[in-house]
DOMAR-354778 format. One line per 3 residues: number of its first residue (from 0); their letters; for each residue x, y, z of C-alpha. Coordinates in nm, 3 decimals, decimal comma. Layout:
<recs>
NUM> A> X/Y/Z ~ ... $
</recs>
This chain:
<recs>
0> XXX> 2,195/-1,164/0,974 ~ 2,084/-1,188/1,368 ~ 1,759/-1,209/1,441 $
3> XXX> 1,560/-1,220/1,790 ~ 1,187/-1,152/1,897 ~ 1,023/-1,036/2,208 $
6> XXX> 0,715/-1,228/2,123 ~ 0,732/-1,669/2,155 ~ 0,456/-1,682/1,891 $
9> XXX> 0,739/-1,676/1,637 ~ 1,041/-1,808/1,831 ~ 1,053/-2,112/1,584 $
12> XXX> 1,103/-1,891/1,308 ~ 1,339/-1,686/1,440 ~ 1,556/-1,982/1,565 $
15> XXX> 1,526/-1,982/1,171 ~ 1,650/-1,710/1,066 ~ 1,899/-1,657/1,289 $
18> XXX> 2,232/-1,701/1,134 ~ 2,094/-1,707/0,781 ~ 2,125/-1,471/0,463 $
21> XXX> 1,865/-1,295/0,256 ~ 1,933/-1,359/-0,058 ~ 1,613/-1,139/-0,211 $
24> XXX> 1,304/-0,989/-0,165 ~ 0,971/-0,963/-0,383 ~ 0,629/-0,763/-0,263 $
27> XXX> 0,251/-0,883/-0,442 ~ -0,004/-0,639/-0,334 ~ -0,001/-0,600/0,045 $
30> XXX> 0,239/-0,898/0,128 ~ 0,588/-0,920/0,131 ~ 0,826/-1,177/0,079 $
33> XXX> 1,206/-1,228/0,197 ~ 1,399/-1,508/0,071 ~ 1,622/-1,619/0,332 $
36> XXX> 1,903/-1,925/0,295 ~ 1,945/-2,047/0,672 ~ 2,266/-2,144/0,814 $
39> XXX> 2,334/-2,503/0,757 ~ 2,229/-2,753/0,528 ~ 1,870/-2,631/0,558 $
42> XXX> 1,653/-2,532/0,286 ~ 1,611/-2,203/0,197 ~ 1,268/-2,060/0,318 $
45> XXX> 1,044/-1,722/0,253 ~ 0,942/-1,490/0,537 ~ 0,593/-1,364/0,462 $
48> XXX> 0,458/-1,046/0,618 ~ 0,144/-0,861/0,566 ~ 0,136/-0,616/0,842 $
51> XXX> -0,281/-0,581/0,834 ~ -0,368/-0,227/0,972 ~ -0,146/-0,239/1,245 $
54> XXX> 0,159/-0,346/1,147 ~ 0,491/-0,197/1,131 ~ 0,845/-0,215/1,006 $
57> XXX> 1,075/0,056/1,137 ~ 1,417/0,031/1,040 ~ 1,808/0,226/1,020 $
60> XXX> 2,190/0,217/1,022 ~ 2,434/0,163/1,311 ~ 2,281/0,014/1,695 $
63> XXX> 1,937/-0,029/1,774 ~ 1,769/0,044/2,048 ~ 1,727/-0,186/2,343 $
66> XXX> 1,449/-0,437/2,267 ~ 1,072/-0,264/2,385 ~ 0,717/-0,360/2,353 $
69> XXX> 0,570/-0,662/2,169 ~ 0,844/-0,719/1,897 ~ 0,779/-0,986/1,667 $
72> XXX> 1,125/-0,988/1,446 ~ 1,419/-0,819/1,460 ~ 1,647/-0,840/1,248 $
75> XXX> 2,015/-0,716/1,204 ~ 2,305/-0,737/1,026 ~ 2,657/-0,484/0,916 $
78> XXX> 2,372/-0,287/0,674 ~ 2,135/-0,213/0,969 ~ 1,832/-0,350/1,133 $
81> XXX> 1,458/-0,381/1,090 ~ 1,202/-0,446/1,377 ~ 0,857/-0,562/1,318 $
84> XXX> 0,582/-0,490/1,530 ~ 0,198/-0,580/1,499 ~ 0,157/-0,746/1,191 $
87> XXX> -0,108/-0,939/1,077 ~ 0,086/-1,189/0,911 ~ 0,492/-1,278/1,056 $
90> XXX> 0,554/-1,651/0,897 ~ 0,801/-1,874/0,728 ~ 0,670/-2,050/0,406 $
93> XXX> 0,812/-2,232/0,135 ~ 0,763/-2,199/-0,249 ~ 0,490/-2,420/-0,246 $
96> XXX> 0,295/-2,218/0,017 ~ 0,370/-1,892/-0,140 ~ 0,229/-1,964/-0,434 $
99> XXX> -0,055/-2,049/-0,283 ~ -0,099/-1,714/-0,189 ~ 0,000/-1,500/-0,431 $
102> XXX> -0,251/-1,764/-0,657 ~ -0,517/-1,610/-0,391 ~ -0,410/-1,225/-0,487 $
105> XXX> -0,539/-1,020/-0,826 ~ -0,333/-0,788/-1,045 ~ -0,085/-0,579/-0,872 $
108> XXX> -0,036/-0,239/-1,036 ~ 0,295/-0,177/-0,875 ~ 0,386/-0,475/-1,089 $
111> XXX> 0,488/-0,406/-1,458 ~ 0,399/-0,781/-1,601 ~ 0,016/-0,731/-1,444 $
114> XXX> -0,220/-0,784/-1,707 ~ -0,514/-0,549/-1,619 ~ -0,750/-0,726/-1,797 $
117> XXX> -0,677/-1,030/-1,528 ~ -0,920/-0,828/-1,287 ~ -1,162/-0,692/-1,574 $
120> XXX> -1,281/-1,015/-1,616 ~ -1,448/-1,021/-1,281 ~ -1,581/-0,630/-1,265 $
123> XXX> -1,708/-0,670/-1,603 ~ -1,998/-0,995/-1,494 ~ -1,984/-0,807/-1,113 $
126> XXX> -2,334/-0,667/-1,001 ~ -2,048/-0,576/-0,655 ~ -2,039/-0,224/-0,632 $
129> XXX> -1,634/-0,090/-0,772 ~ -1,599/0,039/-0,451 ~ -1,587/-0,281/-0,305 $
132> XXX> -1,430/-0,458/-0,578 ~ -1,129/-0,212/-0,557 ~ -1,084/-0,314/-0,204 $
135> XXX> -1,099/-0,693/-0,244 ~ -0,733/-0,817/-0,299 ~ -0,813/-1,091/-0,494 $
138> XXX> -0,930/-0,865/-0,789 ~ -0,651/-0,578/-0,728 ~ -0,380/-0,644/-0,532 $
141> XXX> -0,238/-0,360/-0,282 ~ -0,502/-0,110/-0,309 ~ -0,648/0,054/-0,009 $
144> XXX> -0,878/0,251/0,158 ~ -0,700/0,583/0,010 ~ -0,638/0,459/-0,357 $
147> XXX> -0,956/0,330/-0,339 ~ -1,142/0,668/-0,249 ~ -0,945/0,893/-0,484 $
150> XXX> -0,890/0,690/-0,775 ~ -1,290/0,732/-0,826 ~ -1,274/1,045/-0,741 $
153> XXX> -1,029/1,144/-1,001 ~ -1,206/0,967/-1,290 ~ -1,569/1,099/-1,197 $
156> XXX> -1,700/0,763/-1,076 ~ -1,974/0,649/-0,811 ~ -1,821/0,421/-0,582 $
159> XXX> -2,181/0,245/-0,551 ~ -2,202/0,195/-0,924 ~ -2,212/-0,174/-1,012 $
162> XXX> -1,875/-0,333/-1,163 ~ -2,046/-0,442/-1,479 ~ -2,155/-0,068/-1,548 $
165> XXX> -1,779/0,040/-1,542 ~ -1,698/0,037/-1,883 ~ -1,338/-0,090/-1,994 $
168> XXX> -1,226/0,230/-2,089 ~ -1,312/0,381/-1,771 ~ -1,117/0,066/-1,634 $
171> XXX> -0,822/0,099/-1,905 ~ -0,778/0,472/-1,762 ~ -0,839/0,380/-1,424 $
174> XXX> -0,577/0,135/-1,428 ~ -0,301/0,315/-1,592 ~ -0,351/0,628/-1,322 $
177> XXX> -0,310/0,370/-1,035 ~ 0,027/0,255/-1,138 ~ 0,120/0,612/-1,194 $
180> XXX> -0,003/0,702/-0,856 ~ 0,090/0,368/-0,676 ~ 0,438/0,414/-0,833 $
183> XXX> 0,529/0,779/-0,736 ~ 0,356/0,686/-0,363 ~ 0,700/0,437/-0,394 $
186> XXX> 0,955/0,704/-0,458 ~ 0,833/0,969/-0,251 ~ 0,667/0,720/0,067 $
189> XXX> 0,379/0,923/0,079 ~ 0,041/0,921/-0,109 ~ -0,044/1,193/-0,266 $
192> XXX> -0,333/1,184/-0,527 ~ -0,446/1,551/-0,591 ~ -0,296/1,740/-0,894 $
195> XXX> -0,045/2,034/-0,877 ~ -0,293/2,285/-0,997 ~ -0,483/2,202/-0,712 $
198> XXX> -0,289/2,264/-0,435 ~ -0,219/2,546/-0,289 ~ 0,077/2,774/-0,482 $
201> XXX> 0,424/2,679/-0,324 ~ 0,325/2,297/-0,223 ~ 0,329/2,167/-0,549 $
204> XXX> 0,601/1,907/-0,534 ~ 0,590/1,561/-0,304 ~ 0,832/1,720/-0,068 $
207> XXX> 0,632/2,032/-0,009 ~ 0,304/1,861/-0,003 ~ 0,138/1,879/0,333 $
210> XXX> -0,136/1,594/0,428 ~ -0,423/1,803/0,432 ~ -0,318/1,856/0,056 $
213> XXX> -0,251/1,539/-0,047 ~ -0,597/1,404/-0,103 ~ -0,969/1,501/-0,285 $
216> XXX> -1,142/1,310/-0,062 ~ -1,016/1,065/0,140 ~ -1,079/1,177/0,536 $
219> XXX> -1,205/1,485/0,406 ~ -1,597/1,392/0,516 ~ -1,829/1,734/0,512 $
222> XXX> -1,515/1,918/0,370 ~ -1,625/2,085/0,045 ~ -1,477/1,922/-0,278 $
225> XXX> -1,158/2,049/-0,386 ~ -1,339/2,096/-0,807 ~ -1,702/2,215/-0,687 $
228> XXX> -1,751/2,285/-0,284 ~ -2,006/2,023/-0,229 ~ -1,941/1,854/0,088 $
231> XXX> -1,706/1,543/0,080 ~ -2,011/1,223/0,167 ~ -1,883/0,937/0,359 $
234> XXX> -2,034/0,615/0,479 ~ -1,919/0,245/0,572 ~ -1,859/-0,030/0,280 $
237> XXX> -1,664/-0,310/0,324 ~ -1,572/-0,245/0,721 ~ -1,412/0,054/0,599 $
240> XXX> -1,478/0,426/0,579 ~ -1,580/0,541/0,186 ~ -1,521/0,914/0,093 $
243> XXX> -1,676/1,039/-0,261 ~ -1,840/1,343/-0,374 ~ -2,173/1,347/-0,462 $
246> XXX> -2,197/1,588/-0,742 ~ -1,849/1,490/-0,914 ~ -1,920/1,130/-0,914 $
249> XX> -2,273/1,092/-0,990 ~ -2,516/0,828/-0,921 $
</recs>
């Protein structure tokens, strides 16, 4: 592959990865990993991304476009090119150092040999409210502000209830509808989290869904709920903005 960067914060790294070959690729939660064997005699290295709020990979076949704006990577090769832009995280790490942070991460769901139980063990002794829990990464991996609101949602729970008052059943069933939900938001690339009997007849599938289906909750503030009309509530936790309905998720 080629690579080259509008940006001199990571002009080391790409005088990396220039030349080199990616030999694989592995995701943990929010982060991403490409193992790349430079060109050389030099040992083979991992570029870590985590592209934050901000971030961006857009990608395709054939010519890019002339080099614009603050581009951190790009990289090409015969089978297309990617560009990078904004991303919290653009760095080259070896095994050592990526260990180190997946070892900082919790369960993934998207990942079939997490053991659920992994972040139980922390919600179960947490007096943290879930809905905070859910959003720190190193109890759940990948989860955010979207699965967060409407997996509560769909299993009828207060996002200000206390960890230790979630019971593990509610977490067993919580669980297994986040990888089913995390895993079809995969195939499809979109998330989507309300049920085909609640959508409107005609947008029942992924591909017909339109956004302002897609969701219970989530951006939906002062909205009436999708099961019983009363407004959608919202309010700040954890820097972020919380959706949840006050009469289907009691207190």
């Amino acid at each position: 592959m080629r690579a080259s960067a509008l940006q001199d914060k990571f002009a080391a790294g790409v005088a990396l990865l220039d030349g080199g070959t990616i030999t694989s690729t592995d995701a943990w939660g929010k982060h991403l990993f490409v193992h790349v064997s430079p060109s050389g005699d030099r040992e083979p290295v991992w570029l870590h991304v985590h592209l934050g709020l901000y971030g961006k990979f857009q990608h395709g076949r054939g010519e890019p476009a002339a080099p614009w704006g603050a581009l951190r990577l790009r990289l090409e090769s015969e089978q297309g090119w990617a560009d990078l832009r904004g991303a919290t995280a653009c760095e080259l790490l070896d095994e050592v150092a990526r260990q180190q942070v997946i070892g900082r991460l919790g369960a993934d769901p998207l990942r079939r040999n997490s053991d659920p139980e992994q972040p139980w063990a922390r919600i179960s002794r947490s007096r943290t409210a879930i809905g905070a829990l859910l959003m720190d990464q190193a109890v759940v991996a990948g989860i955010g502000n979207v699965y967060r609101a409407e997996i509560l949602f769909r299993h009828g729970i207060d996002p200000h209830r206390p960890g230790r008052e979630v019971s593990f059943e509610q977490w067993q069933e919580l669980w297994s509808d986040l990888q089913v939900l995390m895993r079809a938001g995969v195939r499809s690339g979109k998330i989507i989290t309300t049920r085909p009997d609640d959508r409107p007849r005609g947008r029942r599938t992924a591909a017909t869904v339109r956004r302002e289906d897609s969701h219970y909750v989530y951006r939906r503030a002062g909205q009436p709920c999708r099961q019983c009309g009363t407004p959608v509530a919202t309010q700040e936790m954890v820097a972020r903005n919380l959706y949840w309905c006050p009469k289907d998720q009691p207190s």
